[in-house]
C-alpha positions as CSV (number, residue, x, y, z in Angstrom):
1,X,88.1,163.0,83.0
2,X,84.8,162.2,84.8
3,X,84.1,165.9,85.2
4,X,84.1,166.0,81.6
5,X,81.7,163.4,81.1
6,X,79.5,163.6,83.8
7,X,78.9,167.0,84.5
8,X,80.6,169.4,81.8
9,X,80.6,167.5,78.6
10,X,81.2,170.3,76.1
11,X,84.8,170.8,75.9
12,X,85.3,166.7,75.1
13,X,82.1,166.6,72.7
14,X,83.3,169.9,71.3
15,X,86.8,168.4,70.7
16,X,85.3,165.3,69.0
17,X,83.6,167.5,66.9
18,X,86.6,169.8,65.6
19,X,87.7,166.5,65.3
20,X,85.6,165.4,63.0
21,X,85.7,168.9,60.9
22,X,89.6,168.1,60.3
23,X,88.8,164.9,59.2
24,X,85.9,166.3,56.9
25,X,88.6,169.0,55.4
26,X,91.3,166.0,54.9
27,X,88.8,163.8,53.4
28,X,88.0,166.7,50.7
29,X,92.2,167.5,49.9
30,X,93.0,163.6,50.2
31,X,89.9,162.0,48.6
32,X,90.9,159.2,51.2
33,X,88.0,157.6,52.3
34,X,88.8,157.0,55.5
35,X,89.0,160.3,56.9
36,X,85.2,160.0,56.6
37,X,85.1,156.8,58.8
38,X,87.0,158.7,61.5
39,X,85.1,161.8,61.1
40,X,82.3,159.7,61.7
41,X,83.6,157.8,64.4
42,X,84.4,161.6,66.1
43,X,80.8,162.5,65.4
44,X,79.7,159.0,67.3
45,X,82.1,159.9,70.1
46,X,80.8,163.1,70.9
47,X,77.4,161.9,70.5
48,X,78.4,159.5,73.3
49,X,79.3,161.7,75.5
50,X,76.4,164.2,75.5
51,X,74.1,161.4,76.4
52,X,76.4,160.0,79.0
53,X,75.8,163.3,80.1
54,X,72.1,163.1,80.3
55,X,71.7,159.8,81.5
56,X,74.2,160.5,84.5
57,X,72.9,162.6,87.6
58,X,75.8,164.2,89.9
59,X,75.2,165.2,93.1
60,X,76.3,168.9,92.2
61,X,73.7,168.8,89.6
62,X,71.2,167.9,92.2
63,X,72.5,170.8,94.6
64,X,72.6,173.2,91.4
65,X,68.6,171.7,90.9
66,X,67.6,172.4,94.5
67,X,68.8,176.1,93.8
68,X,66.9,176.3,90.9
69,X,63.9,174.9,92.8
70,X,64.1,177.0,95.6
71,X,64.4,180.5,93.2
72,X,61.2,179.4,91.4
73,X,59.0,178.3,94.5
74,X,60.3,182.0,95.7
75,X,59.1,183.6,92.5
76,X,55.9,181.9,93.0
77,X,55.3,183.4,96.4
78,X,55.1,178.9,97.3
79,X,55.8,179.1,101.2
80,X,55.2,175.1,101.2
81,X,57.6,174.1,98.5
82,X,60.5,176.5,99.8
83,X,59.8,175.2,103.3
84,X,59.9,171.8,101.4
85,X,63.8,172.5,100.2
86,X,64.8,173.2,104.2
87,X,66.2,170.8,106.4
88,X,64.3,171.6,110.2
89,X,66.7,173.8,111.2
90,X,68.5,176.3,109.1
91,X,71.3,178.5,110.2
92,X,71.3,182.1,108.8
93,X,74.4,184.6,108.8
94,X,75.6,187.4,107.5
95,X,79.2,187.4,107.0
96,X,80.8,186.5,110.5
97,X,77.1,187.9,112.1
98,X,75.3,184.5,113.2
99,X,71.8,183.9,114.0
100,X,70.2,180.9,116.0
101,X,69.1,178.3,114.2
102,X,65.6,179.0,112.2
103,X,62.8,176.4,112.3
104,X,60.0,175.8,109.6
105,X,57.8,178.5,112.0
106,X,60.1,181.3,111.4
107,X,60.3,180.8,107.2
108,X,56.2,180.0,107.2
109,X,55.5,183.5,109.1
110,X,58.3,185.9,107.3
111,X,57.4,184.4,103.9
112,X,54.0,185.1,104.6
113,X,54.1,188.6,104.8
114,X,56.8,188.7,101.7
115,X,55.6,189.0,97.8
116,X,58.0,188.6,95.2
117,X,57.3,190.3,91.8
118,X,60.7,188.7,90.1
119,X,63.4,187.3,90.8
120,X,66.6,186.6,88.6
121,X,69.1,183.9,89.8
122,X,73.2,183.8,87.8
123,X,76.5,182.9,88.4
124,X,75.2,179.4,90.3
125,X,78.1,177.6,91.1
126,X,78.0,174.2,93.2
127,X,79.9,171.4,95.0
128,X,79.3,168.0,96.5
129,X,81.1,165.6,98.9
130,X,80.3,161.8,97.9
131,X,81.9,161.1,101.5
132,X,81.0,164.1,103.4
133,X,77.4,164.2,102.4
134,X,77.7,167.8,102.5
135,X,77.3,170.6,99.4
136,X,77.4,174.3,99.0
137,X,76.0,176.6,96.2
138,X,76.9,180.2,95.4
139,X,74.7,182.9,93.5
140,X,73.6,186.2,92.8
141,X,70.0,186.9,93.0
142,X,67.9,190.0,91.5
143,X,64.8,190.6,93.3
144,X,61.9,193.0,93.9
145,X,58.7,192.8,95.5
146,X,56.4,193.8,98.0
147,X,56.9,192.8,101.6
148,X,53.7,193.7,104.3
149,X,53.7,195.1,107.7
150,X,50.2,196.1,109.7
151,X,49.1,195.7,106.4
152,X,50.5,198.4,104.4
153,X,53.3,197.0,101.7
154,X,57.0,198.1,101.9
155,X,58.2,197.7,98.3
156,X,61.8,196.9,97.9
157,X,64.3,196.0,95.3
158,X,67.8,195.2,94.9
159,X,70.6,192.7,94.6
160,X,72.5,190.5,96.6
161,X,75.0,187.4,96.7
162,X,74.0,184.1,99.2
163,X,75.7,181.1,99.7
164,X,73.9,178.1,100.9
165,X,75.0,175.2,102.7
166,X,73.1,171.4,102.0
167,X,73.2,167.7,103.4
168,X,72.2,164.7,101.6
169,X,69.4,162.6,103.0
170,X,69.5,158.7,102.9
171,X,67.0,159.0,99.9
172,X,69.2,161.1,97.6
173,X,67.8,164.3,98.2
174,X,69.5,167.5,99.4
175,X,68.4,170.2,101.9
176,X,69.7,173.4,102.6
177,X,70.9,173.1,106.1
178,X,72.8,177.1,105.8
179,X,71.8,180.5,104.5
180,X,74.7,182.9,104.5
181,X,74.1,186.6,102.8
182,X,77.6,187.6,101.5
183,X,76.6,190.6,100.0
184,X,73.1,192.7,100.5
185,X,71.7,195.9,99.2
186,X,72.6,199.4,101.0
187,X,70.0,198.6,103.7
188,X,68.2,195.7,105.2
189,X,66.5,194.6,108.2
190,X,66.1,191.4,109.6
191,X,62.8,191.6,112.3
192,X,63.2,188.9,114.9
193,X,66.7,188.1,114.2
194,X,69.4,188.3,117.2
195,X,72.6,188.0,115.3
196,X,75.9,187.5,116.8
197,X,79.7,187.8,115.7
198,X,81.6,184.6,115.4
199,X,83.3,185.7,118.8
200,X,79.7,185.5,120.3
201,X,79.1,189.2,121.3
202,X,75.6,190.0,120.7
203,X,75.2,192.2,117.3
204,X,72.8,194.5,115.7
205,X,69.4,193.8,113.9
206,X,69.7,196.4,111.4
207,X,72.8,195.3,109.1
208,X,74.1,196.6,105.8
209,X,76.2,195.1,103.5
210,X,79.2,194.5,105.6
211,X,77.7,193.3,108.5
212,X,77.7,197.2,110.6
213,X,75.1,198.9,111.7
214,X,73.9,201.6,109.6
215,X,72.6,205.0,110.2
216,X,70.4,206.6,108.4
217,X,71.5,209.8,106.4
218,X,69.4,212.5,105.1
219,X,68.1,210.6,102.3
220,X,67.3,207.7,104.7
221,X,64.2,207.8,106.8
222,X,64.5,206.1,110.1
223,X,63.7,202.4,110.0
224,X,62.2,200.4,113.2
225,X,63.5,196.6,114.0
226,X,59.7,195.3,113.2
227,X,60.5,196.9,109.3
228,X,62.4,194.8,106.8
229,X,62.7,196.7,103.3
230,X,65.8,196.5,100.8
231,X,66.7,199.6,99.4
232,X,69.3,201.0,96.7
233,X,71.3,204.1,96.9
């Protein structure tokens, strides 16, 4: 019931409020006047719950914020605020393909060199453990922008699916201690990145959407390991 309240209060407002519209329609067939004392009591309930609502902050509504927050500082091109989001380390994996841990550095200098033109965030789903301390957010994120190299900008585009992981700090706020691609575009490449399989053999640099290495076909030009670039077949 406190899911209701708290974080999703439109099926029990929305239920006051047929409520309310049956006791409207009885009060016109009966003339009795108290079906408009309960429609208005129905109205008052509903009412209720949508600024419970308000007034209450969840902790999945602050992981679902910190989302939000990171997507705009993104769109933005604000290396400080997304470094600002991060715990100071941050794993990074794609599918069972693990990298080491990522320090503050590492986003400052690739985030540097990486322009965003939009970005379109959907399907955010969260979670929160009061006891744990521990969250996790899901997405899908449009992108496109401009990412340079020697100085000449590598446009790319595309779409992908990430799932972070977060831990609640002493004050209340959440950092994202995980970034896990789930699903990437037909071709990307990660410069600097060593990744590793969860059995701890030593895996490729260039990945595609399933965590393989790629070659390139005869509509793909050869790519270096010093390149990143999305690209759509």
């Amino acid at each position: 019931m406190w899911y209701y309240v708290a974080e999703n209060p439109w099926y029990l407002a929305g239920a006051f409020g047929l409520a309310a519209a049956g006791f409207l329609v009885a009060l016109k067939l009966t003339q009795d006047g108290r079906n408009l004392t309960r429609a208005l009591i129905a109205l008052g309930l509903a009412a209720v719950v949508l600024v419970v609502e308000q007034w209450i902050v969840t902790d999945v509504e602050r992981v679902e914020w910190a989302v939000k927050d990171l997507v705009r500082a993104l769109s933005e091109n604000d290396t400080v605020r997304v470094i600002a989001l991060m715990d100071d380390r941050v794993t990074f994996s794609i599918r069972d393909k693990i990298a080491n841990e990522l320090d503050h550095a590492w986003f400052a200098r690739e985030l540097g060199d990486l322009t965003f033109d939009w970005l379109h965030l959907s399907r955010l789903t969260a979670s929160a453990g009061q006891q744990t301390h521990r969250g996790s957010a899901g997405f899908k994120l449009g992108a496109a922008g401009t990412y340079r190299m020697n100085g000449i900008g590598h446009n790319f585009a595309g779409n992908s699916e990430w799932s972070l992981g977060f831990r609640r700090l002493p004050s209340g706020e959440w950092k994202i201690t995980r970034i896990t691609a789930q699903v990437l575009p037909a071709y990307m490449v990660l410069p600097g990145l060593q990744l590793r399989s969860s059995g701890g053999s030593s895996g490729p640099r260039s990945l595609g959407t399933d965590g393989t290495r790629l070659r390139p076909g005869p509509d793909t030009p050869e790519m270096t390991p010093n390149q990143r670039s999305w690209r759509n077949r």
